[in-house]
C-alpha positions as CSV (number, residue, x, y, z in Angstrom):
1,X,-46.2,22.3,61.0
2,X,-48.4,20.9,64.1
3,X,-51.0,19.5,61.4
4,X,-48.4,17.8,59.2
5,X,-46.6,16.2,62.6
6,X,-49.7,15.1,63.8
7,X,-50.5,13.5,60.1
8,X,-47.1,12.2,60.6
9,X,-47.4,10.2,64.1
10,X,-50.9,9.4,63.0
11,X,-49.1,7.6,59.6
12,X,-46.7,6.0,61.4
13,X,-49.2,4.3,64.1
14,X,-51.5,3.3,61.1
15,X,-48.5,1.1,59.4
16,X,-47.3,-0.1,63.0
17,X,-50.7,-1.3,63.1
18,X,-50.9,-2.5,60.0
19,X,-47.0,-4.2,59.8
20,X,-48.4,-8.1,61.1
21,X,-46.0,-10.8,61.1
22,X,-43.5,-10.8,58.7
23,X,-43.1,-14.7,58.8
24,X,-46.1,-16.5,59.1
25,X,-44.4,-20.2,59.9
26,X,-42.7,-18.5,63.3
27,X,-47.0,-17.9,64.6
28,X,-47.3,-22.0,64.4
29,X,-43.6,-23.1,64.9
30,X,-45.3,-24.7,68.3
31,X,-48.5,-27.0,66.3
32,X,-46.1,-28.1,63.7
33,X,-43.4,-29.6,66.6
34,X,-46.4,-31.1,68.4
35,X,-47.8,-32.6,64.9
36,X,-44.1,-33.9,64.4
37,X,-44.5,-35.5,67.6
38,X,-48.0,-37.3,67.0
39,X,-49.0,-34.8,69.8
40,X,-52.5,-34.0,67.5
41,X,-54.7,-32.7,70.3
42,X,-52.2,-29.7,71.4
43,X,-51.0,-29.0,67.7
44,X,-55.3,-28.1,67.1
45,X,-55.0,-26.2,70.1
46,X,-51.9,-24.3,68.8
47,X,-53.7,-23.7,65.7
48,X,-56.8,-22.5,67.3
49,X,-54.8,-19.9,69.3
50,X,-52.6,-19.2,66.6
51,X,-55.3,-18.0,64.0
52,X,-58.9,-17.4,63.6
53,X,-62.0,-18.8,61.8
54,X,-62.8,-15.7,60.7
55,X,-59.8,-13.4,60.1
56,X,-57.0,-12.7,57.3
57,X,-55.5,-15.9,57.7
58,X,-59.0,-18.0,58.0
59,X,-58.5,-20.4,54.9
60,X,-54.8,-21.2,56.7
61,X,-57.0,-22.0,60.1
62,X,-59.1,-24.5,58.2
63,X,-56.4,-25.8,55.8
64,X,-54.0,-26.5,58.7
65,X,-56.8,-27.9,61.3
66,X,-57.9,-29.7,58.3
67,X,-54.9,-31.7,58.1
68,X,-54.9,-32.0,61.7
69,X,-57.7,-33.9,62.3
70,X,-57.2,-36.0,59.0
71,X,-54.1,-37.2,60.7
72,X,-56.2,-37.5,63.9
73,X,-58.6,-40.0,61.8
74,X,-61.0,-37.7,62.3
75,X,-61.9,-37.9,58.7
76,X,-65.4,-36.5,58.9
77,X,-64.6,-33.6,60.7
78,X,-61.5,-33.1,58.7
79,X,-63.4,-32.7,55.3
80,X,-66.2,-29.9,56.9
81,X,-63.0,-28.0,57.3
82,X,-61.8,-28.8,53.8
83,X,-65.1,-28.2,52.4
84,X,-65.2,-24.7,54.2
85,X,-61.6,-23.9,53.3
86,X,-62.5,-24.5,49.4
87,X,-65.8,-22.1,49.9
88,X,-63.6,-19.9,51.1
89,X,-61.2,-19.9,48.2
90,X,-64.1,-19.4,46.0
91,X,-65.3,-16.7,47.9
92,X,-62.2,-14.9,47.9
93,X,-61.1,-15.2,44.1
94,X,-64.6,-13.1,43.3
95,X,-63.1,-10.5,46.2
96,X,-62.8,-6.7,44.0
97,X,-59.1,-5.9,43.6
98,X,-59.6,-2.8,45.0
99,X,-61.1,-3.9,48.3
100,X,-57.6,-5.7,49.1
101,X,-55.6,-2.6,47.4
102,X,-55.0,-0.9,51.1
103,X,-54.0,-3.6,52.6
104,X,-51.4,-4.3,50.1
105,X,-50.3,-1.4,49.4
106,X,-49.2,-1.0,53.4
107,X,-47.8,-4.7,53.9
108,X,-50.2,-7.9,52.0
109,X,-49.6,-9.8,55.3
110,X,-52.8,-7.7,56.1
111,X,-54.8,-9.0,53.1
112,X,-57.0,-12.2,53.3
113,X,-55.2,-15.0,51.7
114,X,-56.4,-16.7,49.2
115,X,-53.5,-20.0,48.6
116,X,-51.5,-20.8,46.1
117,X,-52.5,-22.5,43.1
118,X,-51.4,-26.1,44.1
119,X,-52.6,-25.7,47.9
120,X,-56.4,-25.0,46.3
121,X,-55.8,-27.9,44.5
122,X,-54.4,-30.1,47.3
123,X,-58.0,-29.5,48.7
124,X,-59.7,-31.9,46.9
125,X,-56.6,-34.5,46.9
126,X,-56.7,-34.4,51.1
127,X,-61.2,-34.4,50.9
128,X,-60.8,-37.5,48.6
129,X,-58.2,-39.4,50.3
130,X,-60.7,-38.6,53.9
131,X,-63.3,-40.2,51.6
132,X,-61.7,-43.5,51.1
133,X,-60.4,-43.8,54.3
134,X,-64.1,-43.6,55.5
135,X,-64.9,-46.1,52.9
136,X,-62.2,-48.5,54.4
137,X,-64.0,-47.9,58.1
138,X,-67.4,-49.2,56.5
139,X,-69.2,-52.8,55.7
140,X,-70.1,-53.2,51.9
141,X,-73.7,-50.9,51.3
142,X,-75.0,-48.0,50.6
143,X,-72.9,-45.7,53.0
144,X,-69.7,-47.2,52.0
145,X,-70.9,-46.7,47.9
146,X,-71.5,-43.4,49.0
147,X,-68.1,-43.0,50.3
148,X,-66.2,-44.0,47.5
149,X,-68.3,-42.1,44.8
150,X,-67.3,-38.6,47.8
151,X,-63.4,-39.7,46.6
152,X,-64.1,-39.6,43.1
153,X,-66.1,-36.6,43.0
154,X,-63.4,-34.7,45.1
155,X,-60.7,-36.4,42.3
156,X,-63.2,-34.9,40.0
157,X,-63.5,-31.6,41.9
158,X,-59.0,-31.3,42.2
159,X,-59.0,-31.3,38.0
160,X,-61.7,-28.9,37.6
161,X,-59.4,-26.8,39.8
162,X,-56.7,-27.1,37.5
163,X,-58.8,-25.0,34.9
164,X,-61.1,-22.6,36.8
165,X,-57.1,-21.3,38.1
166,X,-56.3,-20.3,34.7
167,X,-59.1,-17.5,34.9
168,X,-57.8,-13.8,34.7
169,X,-57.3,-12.0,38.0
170,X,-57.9,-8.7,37.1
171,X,-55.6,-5.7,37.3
172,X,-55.1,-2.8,39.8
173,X,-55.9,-0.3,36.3
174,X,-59.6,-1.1,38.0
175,X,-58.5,1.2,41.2
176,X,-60.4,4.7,41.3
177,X,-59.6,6.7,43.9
178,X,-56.2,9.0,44.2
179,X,-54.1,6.6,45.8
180,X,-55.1,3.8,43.4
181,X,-54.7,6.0,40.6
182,X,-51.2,6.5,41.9
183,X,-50.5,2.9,42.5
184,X,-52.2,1.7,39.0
185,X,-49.0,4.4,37.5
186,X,-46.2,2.8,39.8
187,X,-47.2,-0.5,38.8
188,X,-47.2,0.5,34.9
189,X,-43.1,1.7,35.4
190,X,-42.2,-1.1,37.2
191,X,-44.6,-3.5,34.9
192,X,-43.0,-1.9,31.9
193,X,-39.7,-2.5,32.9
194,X,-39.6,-6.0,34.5
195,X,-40.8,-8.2,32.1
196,X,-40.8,-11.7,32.5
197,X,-38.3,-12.7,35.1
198,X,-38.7,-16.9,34.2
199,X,-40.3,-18.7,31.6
200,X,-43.9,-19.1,32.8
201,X,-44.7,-21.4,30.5
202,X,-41.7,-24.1,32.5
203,X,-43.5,-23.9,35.2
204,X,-47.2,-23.8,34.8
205,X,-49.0,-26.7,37.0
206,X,-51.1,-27.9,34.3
207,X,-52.3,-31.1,35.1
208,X,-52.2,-33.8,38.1
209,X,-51.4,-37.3,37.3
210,X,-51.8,-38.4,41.1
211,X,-55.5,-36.7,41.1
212,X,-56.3,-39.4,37.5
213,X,-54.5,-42.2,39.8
214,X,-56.8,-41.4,43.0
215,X,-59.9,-41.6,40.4
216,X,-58.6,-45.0,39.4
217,X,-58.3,-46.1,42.3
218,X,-61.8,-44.8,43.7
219,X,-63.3,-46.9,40.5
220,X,-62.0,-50.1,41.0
221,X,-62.6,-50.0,44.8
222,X,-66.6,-50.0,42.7
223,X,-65.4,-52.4,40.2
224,X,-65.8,-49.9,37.8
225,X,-62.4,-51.6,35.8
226,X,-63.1,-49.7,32.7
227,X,-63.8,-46.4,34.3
228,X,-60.7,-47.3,36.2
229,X,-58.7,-48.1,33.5
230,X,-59.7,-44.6,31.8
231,X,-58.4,-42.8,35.0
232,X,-55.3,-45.4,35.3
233,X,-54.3,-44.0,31.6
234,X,-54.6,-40.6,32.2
235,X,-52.1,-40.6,35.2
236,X,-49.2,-42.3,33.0
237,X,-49.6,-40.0,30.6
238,X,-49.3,-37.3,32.7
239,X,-46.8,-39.0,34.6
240,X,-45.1,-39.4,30.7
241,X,-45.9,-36.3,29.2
242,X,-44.3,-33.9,31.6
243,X,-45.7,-34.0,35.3
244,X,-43.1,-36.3,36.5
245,X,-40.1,-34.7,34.7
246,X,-41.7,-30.8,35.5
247,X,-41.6,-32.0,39.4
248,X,-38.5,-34.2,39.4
249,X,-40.3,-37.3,40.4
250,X,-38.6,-40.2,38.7
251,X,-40.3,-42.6,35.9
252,X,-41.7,-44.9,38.6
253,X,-45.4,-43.7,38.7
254,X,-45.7,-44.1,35.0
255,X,-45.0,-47.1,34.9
256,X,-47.1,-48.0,38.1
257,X,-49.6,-46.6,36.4
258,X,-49.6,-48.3,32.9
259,X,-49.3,-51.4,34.7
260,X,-52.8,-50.7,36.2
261,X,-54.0,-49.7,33.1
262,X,-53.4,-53.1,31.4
263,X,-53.9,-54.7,34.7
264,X,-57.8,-53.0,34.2
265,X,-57.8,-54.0,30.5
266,X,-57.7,-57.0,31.7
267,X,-60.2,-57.8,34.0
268,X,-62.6,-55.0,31.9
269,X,-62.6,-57.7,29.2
270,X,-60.0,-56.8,26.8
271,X,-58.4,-59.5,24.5
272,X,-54.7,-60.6,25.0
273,X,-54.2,-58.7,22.0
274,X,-55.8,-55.6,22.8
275,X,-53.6,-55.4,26.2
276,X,-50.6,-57.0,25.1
277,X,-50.0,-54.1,23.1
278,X,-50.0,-51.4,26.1
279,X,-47.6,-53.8,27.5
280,X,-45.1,-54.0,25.1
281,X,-45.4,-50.3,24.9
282,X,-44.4,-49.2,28.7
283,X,-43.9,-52.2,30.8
284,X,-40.0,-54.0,31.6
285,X,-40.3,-57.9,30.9
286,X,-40.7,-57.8,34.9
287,X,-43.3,-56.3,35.0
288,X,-44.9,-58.1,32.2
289,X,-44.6,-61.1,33.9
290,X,-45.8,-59.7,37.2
291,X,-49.3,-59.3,35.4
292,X,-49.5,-63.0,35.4
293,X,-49.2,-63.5,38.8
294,X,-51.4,-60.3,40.7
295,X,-54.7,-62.5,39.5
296,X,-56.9,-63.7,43.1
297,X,-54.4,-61.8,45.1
298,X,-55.1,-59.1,47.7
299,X,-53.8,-55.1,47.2
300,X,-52.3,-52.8,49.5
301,X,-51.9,-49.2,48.5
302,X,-48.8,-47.9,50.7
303,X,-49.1,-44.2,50.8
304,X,-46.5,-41.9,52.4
305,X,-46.8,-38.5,53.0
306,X,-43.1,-37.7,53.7
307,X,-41.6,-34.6,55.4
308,X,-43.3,-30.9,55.1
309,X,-43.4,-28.3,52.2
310,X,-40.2,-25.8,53.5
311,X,-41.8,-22.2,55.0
312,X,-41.5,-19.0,52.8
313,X,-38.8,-16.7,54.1
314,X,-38.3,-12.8,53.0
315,X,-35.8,-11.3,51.0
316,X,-34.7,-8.0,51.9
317,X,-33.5,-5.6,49.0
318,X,-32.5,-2.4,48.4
319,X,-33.9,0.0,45.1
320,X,-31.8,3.3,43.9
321,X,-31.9,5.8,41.2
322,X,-29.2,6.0,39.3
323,X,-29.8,9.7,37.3
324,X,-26.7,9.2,34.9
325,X,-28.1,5.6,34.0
326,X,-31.8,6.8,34.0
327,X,-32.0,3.9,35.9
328,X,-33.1,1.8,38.7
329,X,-30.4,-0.2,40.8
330,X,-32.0,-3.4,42.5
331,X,-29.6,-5.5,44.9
332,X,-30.2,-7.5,48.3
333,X,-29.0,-5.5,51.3
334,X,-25.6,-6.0,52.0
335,X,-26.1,-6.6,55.7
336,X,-27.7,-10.3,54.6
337,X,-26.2,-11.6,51.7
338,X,-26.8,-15.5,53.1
339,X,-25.9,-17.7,50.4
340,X,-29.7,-19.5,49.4
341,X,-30.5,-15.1,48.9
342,X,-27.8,-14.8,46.7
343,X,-29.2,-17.7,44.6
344,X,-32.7,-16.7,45.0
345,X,-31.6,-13.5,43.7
346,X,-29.5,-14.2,40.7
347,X,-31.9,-16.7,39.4
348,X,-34.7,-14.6,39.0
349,X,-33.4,-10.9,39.2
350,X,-30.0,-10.2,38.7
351,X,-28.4,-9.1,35.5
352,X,-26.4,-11.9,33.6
353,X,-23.8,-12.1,31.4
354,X,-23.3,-9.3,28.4
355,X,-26.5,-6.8,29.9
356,X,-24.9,-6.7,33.8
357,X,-21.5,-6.1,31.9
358,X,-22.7,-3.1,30.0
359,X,-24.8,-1.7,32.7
360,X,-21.3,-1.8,34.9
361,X,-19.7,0.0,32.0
362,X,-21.6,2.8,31.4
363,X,-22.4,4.1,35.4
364,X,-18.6,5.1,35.9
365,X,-15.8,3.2,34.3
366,X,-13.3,4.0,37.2
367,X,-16.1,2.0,39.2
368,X,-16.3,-1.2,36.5
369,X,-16.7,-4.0,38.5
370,X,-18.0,-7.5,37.0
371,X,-21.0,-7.6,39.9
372,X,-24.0,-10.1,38.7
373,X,-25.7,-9.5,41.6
374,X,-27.6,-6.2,41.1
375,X,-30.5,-5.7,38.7
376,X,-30.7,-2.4,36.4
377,X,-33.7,-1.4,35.2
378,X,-33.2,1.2,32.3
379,X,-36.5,3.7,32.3
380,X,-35.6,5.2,29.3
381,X,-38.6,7.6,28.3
382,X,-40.6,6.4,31.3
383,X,-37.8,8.0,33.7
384,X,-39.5,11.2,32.7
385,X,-43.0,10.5,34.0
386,X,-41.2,8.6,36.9
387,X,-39.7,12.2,38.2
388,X,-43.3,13.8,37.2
389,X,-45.2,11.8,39.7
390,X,-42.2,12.4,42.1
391,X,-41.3,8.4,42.3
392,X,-37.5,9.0,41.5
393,X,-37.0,11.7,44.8
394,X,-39.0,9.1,46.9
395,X,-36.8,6.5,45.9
396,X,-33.8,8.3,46.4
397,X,-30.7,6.5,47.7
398,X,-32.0,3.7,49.0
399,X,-35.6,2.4,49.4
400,X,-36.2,-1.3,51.1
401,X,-38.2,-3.7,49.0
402,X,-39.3,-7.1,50.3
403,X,-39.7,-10.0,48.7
404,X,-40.8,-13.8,49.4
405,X,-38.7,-16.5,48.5
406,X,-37.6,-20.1,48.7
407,X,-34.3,-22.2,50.0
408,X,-33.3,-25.0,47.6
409,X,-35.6,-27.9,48.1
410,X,-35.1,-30.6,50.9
411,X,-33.1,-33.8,49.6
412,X,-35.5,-36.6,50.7
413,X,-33.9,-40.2,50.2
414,X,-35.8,-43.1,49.3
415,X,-38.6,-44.9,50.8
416,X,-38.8,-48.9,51.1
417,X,-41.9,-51.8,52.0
418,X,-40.6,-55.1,53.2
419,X,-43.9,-57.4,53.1
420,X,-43.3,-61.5,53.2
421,X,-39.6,-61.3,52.8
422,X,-39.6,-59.0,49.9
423,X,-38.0,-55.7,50.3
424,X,-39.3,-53.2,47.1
425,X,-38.4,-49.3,46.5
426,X,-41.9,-46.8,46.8
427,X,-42.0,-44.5,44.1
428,X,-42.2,-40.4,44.1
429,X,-46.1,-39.9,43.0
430,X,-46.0,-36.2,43.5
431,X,-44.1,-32.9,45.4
432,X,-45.6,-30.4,46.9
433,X,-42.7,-28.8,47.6
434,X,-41.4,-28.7,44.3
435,X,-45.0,-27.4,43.3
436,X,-44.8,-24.2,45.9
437,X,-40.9,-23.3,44.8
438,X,-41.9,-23.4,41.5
439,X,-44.9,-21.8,41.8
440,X,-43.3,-18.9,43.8
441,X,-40.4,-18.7,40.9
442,X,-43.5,-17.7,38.2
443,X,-45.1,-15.2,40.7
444,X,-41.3,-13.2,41.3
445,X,-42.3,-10.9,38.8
446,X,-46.0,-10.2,39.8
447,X,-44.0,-10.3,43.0
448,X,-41.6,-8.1,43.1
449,X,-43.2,-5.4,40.4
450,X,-46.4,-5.5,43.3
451,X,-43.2,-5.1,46.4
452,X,-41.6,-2.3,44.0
453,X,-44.9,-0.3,43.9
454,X,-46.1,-0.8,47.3
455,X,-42.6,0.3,48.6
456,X,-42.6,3.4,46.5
457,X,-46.6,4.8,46.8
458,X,-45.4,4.7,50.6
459,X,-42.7,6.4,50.0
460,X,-44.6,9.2,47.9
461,X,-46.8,9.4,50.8
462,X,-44.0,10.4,53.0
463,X,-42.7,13.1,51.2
464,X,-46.0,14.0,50.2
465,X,-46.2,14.4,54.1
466,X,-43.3,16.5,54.3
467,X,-43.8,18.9,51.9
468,X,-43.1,22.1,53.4
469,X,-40.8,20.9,55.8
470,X,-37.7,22.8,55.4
471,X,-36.1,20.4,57.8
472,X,-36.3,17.2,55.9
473,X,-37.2,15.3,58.4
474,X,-41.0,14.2,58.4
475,X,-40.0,13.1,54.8
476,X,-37.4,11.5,56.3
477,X,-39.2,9.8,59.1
478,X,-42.2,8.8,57.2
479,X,-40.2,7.2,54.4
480,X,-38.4,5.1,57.4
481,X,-41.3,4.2,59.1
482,X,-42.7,3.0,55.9
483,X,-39.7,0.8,55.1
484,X,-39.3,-0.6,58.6
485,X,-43.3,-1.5,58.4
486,X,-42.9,-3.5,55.2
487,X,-43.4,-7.6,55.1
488,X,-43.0,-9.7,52.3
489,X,-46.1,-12.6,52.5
490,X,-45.0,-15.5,53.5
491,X,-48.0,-17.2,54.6
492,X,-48.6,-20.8,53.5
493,X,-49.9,-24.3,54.0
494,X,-47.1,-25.5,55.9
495,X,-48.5,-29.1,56.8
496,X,-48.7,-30.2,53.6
497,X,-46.3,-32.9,52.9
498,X,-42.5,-32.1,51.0
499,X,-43.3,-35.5,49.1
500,X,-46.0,-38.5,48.3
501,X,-44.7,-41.8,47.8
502,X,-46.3,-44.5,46.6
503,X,-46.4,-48.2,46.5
504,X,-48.7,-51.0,45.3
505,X,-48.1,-54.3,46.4
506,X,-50.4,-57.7,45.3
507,X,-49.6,-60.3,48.6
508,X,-51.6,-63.9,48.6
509,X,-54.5,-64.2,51.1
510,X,-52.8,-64.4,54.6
511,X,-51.5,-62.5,57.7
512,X,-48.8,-60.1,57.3
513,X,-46.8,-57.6,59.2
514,X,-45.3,-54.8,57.0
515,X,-42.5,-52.5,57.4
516,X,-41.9,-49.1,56.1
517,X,-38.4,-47.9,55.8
518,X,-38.1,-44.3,55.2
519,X,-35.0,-41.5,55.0
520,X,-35.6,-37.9,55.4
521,X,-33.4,-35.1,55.3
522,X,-29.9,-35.1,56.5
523,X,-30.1,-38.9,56.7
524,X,-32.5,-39.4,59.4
525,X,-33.9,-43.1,59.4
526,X,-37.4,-44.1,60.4
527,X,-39.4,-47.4,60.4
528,X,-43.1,-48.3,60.8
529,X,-44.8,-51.6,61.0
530,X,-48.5,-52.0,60.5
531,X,-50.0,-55.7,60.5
532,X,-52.7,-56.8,58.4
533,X,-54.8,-59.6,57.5
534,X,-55.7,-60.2,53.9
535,X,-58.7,-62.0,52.0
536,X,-58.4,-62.6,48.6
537,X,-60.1,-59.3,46.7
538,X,-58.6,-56.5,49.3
539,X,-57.2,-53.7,48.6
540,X,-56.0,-52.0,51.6
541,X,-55.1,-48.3,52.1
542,X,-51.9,-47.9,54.3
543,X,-51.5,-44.3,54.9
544,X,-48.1,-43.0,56.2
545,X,-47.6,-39.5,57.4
546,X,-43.1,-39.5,57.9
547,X,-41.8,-36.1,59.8
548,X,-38.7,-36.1,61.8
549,X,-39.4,-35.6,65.3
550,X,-37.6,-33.4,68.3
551,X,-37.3,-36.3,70.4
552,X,-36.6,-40.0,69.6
553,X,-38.8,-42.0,68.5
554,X,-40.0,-45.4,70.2
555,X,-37.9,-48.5,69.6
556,X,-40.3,-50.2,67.3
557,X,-40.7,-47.1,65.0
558,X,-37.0,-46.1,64.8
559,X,-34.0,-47.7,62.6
560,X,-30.3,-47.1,63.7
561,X,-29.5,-43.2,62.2
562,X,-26.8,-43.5,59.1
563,X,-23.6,-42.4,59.7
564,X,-22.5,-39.1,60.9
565,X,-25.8,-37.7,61.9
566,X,-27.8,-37.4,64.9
567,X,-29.2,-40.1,66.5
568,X,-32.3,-38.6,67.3
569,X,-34.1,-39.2,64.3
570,X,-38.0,-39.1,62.8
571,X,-41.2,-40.9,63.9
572,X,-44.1,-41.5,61.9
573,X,-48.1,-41.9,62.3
574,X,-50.4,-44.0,60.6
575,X,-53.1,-42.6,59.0
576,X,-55.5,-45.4,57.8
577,X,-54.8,-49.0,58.0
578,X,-57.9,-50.0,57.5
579,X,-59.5,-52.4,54.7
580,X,-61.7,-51.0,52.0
581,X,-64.5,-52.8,50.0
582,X,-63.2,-56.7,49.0
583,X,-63.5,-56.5,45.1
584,X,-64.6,-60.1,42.9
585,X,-62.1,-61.4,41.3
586,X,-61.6,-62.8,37.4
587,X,-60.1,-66.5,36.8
């Protein structure tokens, strides 16, 4: 018995060890409210303390400080990070399966993290808009060339992404030694009986039209016009053919960006024929006339970066047999049952309609209840080989499962530019936070087939453990101290921004002061001014960075809070106001 307690104790220390932090946003909570505050400085500090070069979470030190120091205007220093953060993404997508396997089958908080797909994309979108906020900070030359052709390689570098991501991952059937072997057989029950929780195919980040429109703009910064218009096309047809309707953005980009592909028709050399066309096509009558009139006028490019992508939380649940169903019984503990887990659940779990009614039916009819929020998996022949390898007694009763998941996105309002009297809407170029939610609903069943598995081999080990035990209870005590050791992953990039918003505006040569009006969640009202003096030729880069704030904001960068909400409201930083290369113009 002394052997099998020590083996027991020695278990039990190993997963403490191994447990980590359930939720990663609670380890920054302190650099995010010092970034809200413009405080940049101590939020690097915070970072720095918070996590390692080197460590599990290394690509999150570099993505985080990255942003950091972009918002710092350290834009140099802010694309080394980037640079390393995408080297390290490379690096860790040619990591074995097997070499992480340990690590998640005791809790994947432990294993390196690699990013979501649309966080190694945003890489190259962050490295390219560093790029041409460099540009803006040099005279006309070689260094400044240089500059700009950095932005359109990194726009280059973002679509590549976007394919290389579509590359197989591999599959734990690689794993060789006992436990793997064990885990490959878990995963091939739970694989067998989950099948696809969403359609995939819905949600699938296939393209990204604001990567073609940060090409365009990199080009005609060169006076590259037909390269530009190429680019300009390619983000409104993204925008058209399903980027802005899969991330709920609105139809303003597409049009934004058709108008700057006639607009580049134009000064390319195209006849009034050849472009009138495009225009009848996708432009309003206003905007048909507003071509006339953008000719020997100075561009600003107002971009806001508005709010942050909400933080992962974990899902508790609880997994059963159920011998007279030959089943598995999947619900969220009853001790949480918060209302945004109860939708995150039925969405992508529970039973529905007919199938839920049925499974209800046939587990005891004096129990019949219409429940929709459990999830019966029927073995069928596989229940056989689930009691061979002894994974129906380790699930027993009750076994904890965890699970990341998302709350309902953040309701953003709009976003407005006043500039010589004119007041005009900005429109939604891209979301980042619809990008992670969705991206998390197409992992849920890689998700939760990987958190079925882990939760089970563990508890295999335990009883494994107690064998000979007439007691019970190192079974017992090693399948609890398994459970209470599991973590969900919920580590992400939480400085990127909820939103992007954009705005192009065409002003006549002069001095200008320019306001930015912005609403974030629950109604909270901020305002920035930036002033600027404009040459004919310009285009200027105004980069806004809008987060509400713990404390209120200075007079001049605050608008009175709507109704009913708190008057301390959100601040915002400016992240480039400086001009970029002044382009010829075309009578």
């Amino acid at each position: 018995m002394k052997p099998r307690i020590l083996i027991f104790f020695l278990l039990m220390t190993g997963l403490l060890q191994l447990s980590g932090c359930a939720t990663y946003g609670s380890g920054i909570e302190q650099a995010l409210t010092s970034v809200e505050q413009g405080n940049y400085p101590e939020a690097a500090r915070r970072i720095e303390a918070s996590l390692t070069p080197e460590g599990s979470d290394r690509l999150l030190y570099h993505l985080e400080l990255g942003v950091i120091r972009h918002l710092e205007g350290d834009y140099a220093t802010s694309n080394a990070l980037l640079e390393r953060a995408s080297r390290i993404v490379e690096s860790l997508q040619t990591t074995s399966i097997s070499d992480s396997l340990v690590s998640l089958m005791s809790n994947p908080r432990n294993a390196a993290y690699a990013g979501n797909e649309h966080e190694r994309v945003l890489i190259y979108y962050y490295k390219a808009l560093n790029y041409l906020a460099i540009a803006g900070n040099l005279p006309a030359g070689n260094a400044r060339q240089d500059a700009i052709e950095g932005a359109r390689i990194e726009s280059r570098r973002l679509l590549l992404r976007l394919q290389a991501l579509k590359n197989n991952e591999g599959s734990y059937d690689n794993a060789q030694d006992d436990k793997e072997r064990t885990f490959s057989k878990v995963m091939n029950v739970f694989s067998a009986l989950m099948g696809n929780l969403v359609d995939a195919d819905a949600l699938t980040y296939r393209d990204d039209a604001l990567a073609h429109y940060l090409t365009g703009i990199s080009f005609e910064m060169n006076g590259e016009y037909d390269n530009a218009r190429i680019s300009y096309q390619k983000a409104a047809e993204s925008y058209g053919k399903g980027y802005a309707e899969q991330f709920r953005l609105g139809e303003g980009m597409e049009e934004q960006a058709w108008f700057d592909t006639v607009r580049m028709m134009q000064l390319s050399g195209f006849s009034s024929g050849e472009w009138q066309v495009f225009a009848d096509r996708h432009l309003s009558q206003a905007r048909q006339q507003e071509l006339q009139q953008v000719r020997g006028k100075a561009q600003v490019l107002v971009m806001e970066h508005k709010g942050r992508v909400p933080p992962k939380k974990e899902l508790n649940l609880s997994l059963a047999i159920n011998p007279n169903l030959r089943a598995l019984q999947l619900q969220p503990y009853f001790f949480e049952y918060s209302q945004e887990q109860m939708n995150w659940f039925y969405l992508l779990y529970a039973d529905k309609m007919v199938f839920g009614l049925v499974a209800d039916y046939l587990n005891a009819t004096r129990n019949f209840r219409i429940d929709f929020f459990s999830k019966t998996l029927f073995l069928g022949p596989l229940y056989d080989e689930a009691e061979r390898i002894g994974l129906t007694s380790a699930i027993g009763n009750s076994l904890r499962v965890t699970v990341p998941y998302y709350g309902k996105p953040v309701a953003y309002g709009a976003s407005r530019v006043t500039a010589n009297g004119v007041t005009l809407p900005l429109s939604v170029a891209a979301s980042p936070q619809q990008m992670a939610i969705q991206e998390q609903m197409k992992q849920a069943g890689p998700e939760i087939r990987a958190a079925l598995a882990r939760s089970a081999v563990k508890a295999m080990t335990a009883m494994a453990i107690g064998q000979g035990d007439s007691s019970g209870f190192l079974a017992f005590a090693g399948k609890l101290a398994a459970q209470l050791t599991d973590a969900a992953d919920t580590r992400s990039w939480l400085l990127l921004p909820a939103e992007v918003h954009i705005r192009r505006l065409f002003l006549d040569p002069g001095d200008y002061t320019l306001a930015l009006d912005s609403t974030l969640e629950a109604g909270q009202r901020t305002r920035r001014t930036t002033e600027l003096s404009l040459q004919t030729g310009d285009i200027r880069l105004w980069q806004v960075r809008t987060l509400a704030a713990n404390q209120t904001a200075a007079p001049d960068e605050i608008s009175a809070p709507a109704p009913g909400h708190d008057e301390n409201a959100g601040r915002t930083e400016d992240e480039s106001t400086k001009p970029t290369r002044r382009l010829p113009t075309k009578d």
